[in-house]
N, C-alpha and C positions, 0 to 999 in steps of 0.2 A: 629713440632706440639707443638703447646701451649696450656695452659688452665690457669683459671685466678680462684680464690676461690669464690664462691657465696655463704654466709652467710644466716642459716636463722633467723627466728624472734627469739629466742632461742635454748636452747639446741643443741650446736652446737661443736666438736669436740675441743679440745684445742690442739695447736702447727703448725695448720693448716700456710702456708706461703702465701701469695696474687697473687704469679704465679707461674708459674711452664715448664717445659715443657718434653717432652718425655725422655727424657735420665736421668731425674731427678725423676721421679714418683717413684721410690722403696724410696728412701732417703725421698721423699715427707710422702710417709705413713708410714712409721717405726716411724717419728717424731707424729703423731698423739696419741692419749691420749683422748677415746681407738681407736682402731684400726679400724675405720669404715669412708669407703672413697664411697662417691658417686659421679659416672664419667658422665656427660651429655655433650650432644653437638647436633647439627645436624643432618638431615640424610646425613652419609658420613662422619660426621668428623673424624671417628676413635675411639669410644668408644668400641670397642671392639679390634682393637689394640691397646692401650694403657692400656687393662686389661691382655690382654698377653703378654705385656711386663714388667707390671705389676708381672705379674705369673714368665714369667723366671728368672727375674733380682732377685726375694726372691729365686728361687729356687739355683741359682747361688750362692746367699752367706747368705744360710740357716745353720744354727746352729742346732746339736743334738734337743735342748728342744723349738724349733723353730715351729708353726703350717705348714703344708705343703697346698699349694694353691691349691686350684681342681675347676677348673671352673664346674659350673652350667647354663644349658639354664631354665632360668624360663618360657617360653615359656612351656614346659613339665611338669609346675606344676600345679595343681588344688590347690586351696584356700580352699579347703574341706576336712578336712583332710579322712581319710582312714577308711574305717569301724573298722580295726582292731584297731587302735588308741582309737574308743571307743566315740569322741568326736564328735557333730554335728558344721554347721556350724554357728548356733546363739550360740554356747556355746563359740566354740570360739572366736567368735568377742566380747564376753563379758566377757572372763576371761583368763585373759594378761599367765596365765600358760598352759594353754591349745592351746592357738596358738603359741607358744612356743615350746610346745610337736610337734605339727603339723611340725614345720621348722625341728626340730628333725629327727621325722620319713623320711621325702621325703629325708632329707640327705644324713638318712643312707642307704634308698631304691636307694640312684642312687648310692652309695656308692658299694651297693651290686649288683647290674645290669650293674656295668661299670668294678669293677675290680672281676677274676674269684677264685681267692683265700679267698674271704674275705665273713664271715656272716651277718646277721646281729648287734648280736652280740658283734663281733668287732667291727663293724663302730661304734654301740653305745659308745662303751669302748674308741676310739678314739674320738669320740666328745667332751664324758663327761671332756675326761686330757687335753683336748682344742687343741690338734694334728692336726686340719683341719680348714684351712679357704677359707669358701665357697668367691668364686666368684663368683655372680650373673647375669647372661649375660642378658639383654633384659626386661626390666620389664613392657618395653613400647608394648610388642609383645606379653603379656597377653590378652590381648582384643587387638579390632579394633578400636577402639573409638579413636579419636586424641585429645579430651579432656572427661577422664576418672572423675568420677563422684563418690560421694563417694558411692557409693553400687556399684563401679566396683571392678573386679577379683585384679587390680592391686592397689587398694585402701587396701583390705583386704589384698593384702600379704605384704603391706607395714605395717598394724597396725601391724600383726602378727611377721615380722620381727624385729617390735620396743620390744616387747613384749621378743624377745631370746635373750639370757642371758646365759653367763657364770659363776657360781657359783653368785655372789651377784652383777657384773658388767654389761654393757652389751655385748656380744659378738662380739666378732669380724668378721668383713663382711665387702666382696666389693660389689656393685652395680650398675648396670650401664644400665640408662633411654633417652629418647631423651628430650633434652630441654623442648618444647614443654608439652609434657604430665607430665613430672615432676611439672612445673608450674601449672598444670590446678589441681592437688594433692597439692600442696601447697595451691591453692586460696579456697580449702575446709577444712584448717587447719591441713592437714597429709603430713610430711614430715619425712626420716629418721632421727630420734631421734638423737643425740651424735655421729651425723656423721659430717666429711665436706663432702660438695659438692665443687665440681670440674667442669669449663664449657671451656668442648673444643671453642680455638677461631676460628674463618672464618682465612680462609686462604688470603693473603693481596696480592696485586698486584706486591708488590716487594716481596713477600716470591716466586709466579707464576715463575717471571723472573730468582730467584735463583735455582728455580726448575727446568727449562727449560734448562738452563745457563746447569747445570748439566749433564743432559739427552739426550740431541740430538746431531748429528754427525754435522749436519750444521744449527749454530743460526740464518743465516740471514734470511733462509723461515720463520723464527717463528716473527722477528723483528715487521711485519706488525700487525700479532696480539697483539705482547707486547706492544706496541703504544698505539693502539685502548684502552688496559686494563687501561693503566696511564692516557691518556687522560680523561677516563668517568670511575672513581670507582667506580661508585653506577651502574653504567649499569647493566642490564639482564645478560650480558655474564660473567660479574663480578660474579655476586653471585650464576651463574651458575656450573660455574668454581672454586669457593670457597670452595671445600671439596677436602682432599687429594684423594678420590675415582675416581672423575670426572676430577682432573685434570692428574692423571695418564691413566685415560680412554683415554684422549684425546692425550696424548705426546704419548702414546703406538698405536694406530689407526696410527695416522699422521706423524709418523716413519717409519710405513710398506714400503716395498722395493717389487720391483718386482723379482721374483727368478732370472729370466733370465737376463734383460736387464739391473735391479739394480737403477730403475728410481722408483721417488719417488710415490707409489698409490691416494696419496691426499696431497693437499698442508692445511694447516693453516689459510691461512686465508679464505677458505672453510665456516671456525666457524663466519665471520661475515655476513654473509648474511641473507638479509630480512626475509626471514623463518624459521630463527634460531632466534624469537626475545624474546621467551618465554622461563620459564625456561622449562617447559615442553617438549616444542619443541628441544632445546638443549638437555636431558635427553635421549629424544628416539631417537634420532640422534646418539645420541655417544654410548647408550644400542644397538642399533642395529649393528654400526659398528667393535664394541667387540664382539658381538655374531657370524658375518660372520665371523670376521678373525681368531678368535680363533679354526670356525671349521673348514675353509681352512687352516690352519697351522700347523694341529693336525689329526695325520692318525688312523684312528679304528686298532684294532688288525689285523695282515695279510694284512696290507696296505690296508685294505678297506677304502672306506672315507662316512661319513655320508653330506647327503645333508642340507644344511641351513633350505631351508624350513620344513624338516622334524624333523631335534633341534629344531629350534622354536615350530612345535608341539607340539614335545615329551611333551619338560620342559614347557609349558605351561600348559598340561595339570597336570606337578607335581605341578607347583606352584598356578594353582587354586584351587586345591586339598589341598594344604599347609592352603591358604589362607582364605578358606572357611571352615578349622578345627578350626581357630581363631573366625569368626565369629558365627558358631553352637555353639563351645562349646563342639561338639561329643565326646565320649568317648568310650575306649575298656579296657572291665574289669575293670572296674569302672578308670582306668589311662586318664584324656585329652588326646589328638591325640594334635601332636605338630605342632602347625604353624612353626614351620621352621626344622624338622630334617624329612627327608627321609629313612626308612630302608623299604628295599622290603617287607619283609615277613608280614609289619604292613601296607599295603595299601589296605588292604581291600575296605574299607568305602569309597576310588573313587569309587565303582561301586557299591554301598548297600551293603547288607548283605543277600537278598535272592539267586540270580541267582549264586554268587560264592556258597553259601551253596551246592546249586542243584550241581553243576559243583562237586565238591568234594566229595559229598556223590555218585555219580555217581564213581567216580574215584579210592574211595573204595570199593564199589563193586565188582567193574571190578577187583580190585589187590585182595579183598578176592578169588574170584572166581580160580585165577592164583595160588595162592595158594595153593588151593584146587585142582587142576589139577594137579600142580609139583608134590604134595605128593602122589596122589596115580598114578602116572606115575611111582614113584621113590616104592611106594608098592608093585604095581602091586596088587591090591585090584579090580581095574576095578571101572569103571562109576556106578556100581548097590550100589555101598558103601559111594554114594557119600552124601547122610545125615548124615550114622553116623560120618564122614570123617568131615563134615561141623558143624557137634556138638560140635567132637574133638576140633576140631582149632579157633573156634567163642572164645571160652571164652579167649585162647591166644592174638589173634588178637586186641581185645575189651582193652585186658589190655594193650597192645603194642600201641592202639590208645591216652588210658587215659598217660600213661607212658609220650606220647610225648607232653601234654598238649591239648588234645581236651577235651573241656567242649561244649554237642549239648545244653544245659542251658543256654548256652551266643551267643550273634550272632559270636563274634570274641574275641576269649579268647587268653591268654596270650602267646607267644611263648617257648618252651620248654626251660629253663636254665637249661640243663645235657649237658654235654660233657665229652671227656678226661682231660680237665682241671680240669674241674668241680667235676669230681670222686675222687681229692687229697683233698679236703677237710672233714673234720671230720664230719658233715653234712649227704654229699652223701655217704661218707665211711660205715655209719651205716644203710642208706638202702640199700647198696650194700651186708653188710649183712642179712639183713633180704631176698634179695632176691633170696643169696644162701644156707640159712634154708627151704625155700619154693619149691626153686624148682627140690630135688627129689619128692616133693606131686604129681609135673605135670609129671615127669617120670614116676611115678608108672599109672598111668591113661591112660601112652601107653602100656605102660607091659601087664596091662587088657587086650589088643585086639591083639598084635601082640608077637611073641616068639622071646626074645633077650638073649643072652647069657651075663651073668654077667660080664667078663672083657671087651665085646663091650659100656656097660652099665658105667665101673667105666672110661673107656676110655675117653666118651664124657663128665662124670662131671670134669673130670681133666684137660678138653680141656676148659669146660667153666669155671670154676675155674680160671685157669692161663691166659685165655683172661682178665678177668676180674681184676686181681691183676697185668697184666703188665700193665693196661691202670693206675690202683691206684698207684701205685709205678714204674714207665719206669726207664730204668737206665739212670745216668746222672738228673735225676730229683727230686726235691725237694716238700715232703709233704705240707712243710711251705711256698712255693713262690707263690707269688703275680701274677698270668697273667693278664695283662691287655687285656681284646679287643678290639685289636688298632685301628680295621677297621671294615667296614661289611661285609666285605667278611670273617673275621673271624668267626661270628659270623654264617652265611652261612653255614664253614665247621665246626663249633663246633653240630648245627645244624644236618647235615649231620652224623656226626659220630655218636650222640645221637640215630640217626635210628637206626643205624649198630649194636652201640652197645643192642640195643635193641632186635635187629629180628635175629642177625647172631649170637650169641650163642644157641637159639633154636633151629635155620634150620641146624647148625650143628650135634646138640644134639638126634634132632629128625631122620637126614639123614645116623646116624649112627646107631641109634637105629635099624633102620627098614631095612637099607642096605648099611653095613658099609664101600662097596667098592664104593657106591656114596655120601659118607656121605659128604665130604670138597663141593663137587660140591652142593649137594642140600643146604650145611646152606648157600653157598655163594647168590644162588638163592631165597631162601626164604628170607635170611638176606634184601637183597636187595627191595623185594618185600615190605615186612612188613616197611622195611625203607621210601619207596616210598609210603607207607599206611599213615605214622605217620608223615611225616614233606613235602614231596614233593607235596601231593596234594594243600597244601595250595597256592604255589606258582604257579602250572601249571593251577589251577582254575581262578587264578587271571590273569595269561598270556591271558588264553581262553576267558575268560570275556572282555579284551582289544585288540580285534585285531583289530576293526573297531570301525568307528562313531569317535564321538567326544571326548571320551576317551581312542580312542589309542595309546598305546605303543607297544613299541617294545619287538620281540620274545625276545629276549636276553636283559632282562632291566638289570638284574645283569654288564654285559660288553658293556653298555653305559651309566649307571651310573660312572662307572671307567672310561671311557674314557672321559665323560665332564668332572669328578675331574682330569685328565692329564690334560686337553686343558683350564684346571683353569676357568670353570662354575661354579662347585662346587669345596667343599672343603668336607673335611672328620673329623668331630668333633666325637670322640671317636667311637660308633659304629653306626654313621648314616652319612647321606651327608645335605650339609648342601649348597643354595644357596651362591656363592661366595659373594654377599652383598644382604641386605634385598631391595635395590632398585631395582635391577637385577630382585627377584623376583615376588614384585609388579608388573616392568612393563611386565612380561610374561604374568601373571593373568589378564591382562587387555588388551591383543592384541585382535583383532575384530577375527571372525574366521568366514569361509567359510559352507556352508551348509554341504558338506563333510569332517568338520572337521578340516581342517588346516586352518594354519592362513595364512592369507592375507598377499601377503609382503611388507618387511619393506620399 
């Protein structure tokens, strides 16, 4: 991979070199003066690996007083900044400190959304000593527009990025746009400021051959196409084939082997045929042959295997869904919905906002009610006591729903950040105490109705006491460490425990109170209950909502979201999934589909 400097009309980085190529990019940007490198190229060239390799090679041989690299999808960013910020958005396109503040905050907000030890706070305190340099993944995947305009999203977050600043210089930042709509920001006079620009090259007929040369078990099947390529450089196939994405699509498809007989599934020169004359044509060709064989190759959990037509489905329906958050604009709690990150618990808005609401407020219900049955099963109060019983436990319930993050004010509010991690910092530590100040007030309001003996009484605060301070301090664990979450699925059981931790010290507290030889079985039962109240309806409303029509997925999307990132569909960018390439999932978004909802084959 190569890239060549593109200069602009001024203010332009100093120390910048005239080319460059992949194993040379960290040495390329450390020589920069200041530190501000924007990466463009193609779709497919690699601008986003060559920014993680960018990321590793600094992390490799980073120094104590060294800023540390943390990518960013700006994709996930609004141009607006935050109400809490204070700022609107004509203030900030008008005064260079204020969009500044704006790059600030979303920093340290993903700063604090991505790793579990950290406040805000700190990320601020880290910015300020310049300990962070954002990597900016996608600027081109702010809008849909393929020539963005100056009152587009990605216009404004580029002023606003000229605008940040480190102490009196300007700060340091990576970037990275597709060719294309960087141009169409320049031809309206907005370009990053005291940056270089960097422009991945097309990949060359003789780089192809070197590629090839490399990769395949027998060159001669390949010879007929490497011909074809040297003969006509400008051809279709040429610049079809000119991104390292498409041409590893293609040596990996026309590799495959039969399991059994060990003959080869497609030959090569397959690729020169009359119906492959477009690049398009090429593109779905080779997208569709990766799609098949990645799910033939690739076994579901328990050896099951998922059917072709049925991936294509699925992930079409996620990537129109993706696709169609870039062009809305939509938002949840006032955050954009990201055109390219996938996490379960935030897909609401494929299906509206009304019929999940219904679905889950039903589902509460149904689990208050269950509740309300366990406990006076576990009383023996009987069915006549069943208001005052449902008076007792509404106002618990109610706060175990707020606890987990339900706001009924917003159509789809934020998802809960508590967990066991999340309890070691000083933060949650200090509502952890206020809410073991508070809650003998909810003991003495059972007392009122039922006769408990005082050591059953100091039993169960000492139970939830010590739940509570081993989740704050576990042994082996560190107040001060950093969790990152790595994946979604963590975030899932951080998720999960947050219920637990919420509903299974009461149902303890209260199972002991009232009968203390079912007291472990009933907190476990309610614990669970109240948990399934406060974080699972969101997700099982959202399953229900998607079983049929044209926006369905599967029972289990949690464990085929993990199984396309095995089978390298997706991939896993800190706590969501993420299309394995952005053309991947363009062309899912735009497959034809069938009145019953799947799509047509390839």
């Amino acid at each position: 991979m190569r890239f060549v400097f593109r200069p602009a009309t001024t203010r332009n980085a100093t120390g910048a070199a005239t080319e460059g190529r992949l194993s040379e990019v960290a040495s390329y940007y450390q020589r920069l003066r200041p530190g501000r490198l924007v990466i463009t190229g193609a779709p497919g060239a690699g601008k986003t690996v060559l920014a993680v390799e960018l990321i590793l090679a600094l992390l490799e041989n980073r120094k104590p007083e060294d800023p540390v690299p943390v990518r960013l999808p700006l994709a996930s960013w609004s141009t607006l900044p935050a109400p809490a910020v204070g700022v609107g958005r004509v203030a900030a396109n008008r005064d260079p400190a204020a969009g500044a503040h704006a790059v600030r905050a979303w920093v340290c907000g993903h700063l604090v959304d991505t790793y579990a030890g950290i406040s805000f706070t700190t990320a601020a305190a880290l910015m300020d000593a310049g300990f962070i340099l954002p990597v900016l993944d996608g600027l081109d995947e702010m809008a849909a527009e393929d020539t963005p305009g100056y009152g587009s999203p990605a216009r404004q977050a580029l002023s606003m990025l000229n605008a940040f600043q480190q102490g009196r210089s300007k700060a340091h930042m990576v970037l990275t746009c597709r060719s294309e709509q960087y141009e169409a920001l320049e031809a309206v006079q907005v370009w990053a400021q005291d940056a270089a620009r960097i422009e991945i090259t097309q990949v060359s007929p003789a780089q192809v051959r070197q590629f090839v040369h490399e990769r395949v078990d027998n060159v001669t099947r390949w010879e007929c196409l490497l011909d074809a390529l040297d003969r006509a450089p400008s051809s279709t196939l040429v610049r079809a084939l000119c991104t390292p994405w498409r041409l590893t699509i293609a040596v990996t498809t026309y590799e495959q082997r039969d399991a059994v007989t060990g003959g080869y599934l497609r030959e090569p020169q397959d690729l020169l045929s009359p119906a492959l004359s477009t690049d398009r044509a090429v593109r779905d060709h080779l997208l569709g042959l990766f799609l098949q064989d990645a799910t033939t190759r690739h076994l579901a959990a328990r050896g099951r295997t998922y059917a072709p037509g049925q991936v294509r489905a699925w992930l079409g329906v996620l990537a129109t869904y993706l696709c169609s958050n870039t062009v809305t604009g939509r938002t949840v709690a006032g955050r954009p919905l990201s055109g390219t990150d996938l996490v379960p618990h935030e897909l609401w808005p494929l299906i509206g906002a009304r019929r999940p609401r219904v679905v889950e407020a039903a589902l509460v219900a149904v689990t208050l009610l269950g509740v309300c049955a366990l406990g006076m099963w576990v009383s023996d109060w009987g069915f006549a006591s069943a208001p005052v019983f449902i008076v007792l436990i509404l106002p618990v319930f109610i706060a175990l729903l707020r606890a987990n993050g339900h706001d009924w004010l917003r159509a789809w509010p934020d998802r809960p950040q508590i967990g066991p991690r999340q309890l070691r910092t000083p933060q949650t530590q200090r509502r952890t105490a206020v809410l073991l100040t508070f809650a003998p007030l909810v003991g003495l309001g059972y007392l009122l109705l039922v006769k408990v003996q005082p050591a059953v009484m100091g039993i169960s605060f000492c139970l939830l006491f010590g739940l509570l301070l081993w989740l704050v301090v576990r042994p082996g664990g560190s107040v001060d460490a950093l969790d990152i979450m790595d994946s979604p699925r963590t975030v899932v059981r951080a998720e999960l425990s947050a219920a637990l931790l919420f509903g299974l010290p009461i149902g303890v507290l209260y199972g002991a109170m009232v009968r203390p030889a079912f007291g472990v079985l009933a907190g476990v039962a309610i614990g669970l209950l109240c948990g399934l109240g406060g974080t699972g309806t969101r997700y099982i409303a959202l399953l229900v909502c998607t079983r049929r029509g044209r926006q369905a997925l599967p029972w289990r999307l949690r464990r085929f979201l993990q199984w396309a990132s095995d089978a390298g569909l997706l991939r896993v960018a800190g706590t969501a999934y993420q299309f394995r390439h952005r053309e991947l999932q363009d062309w899912l978004a735009t497959l034809p589909t069938t009145p019953d909802g799947n799509l047509t084959p390839a």
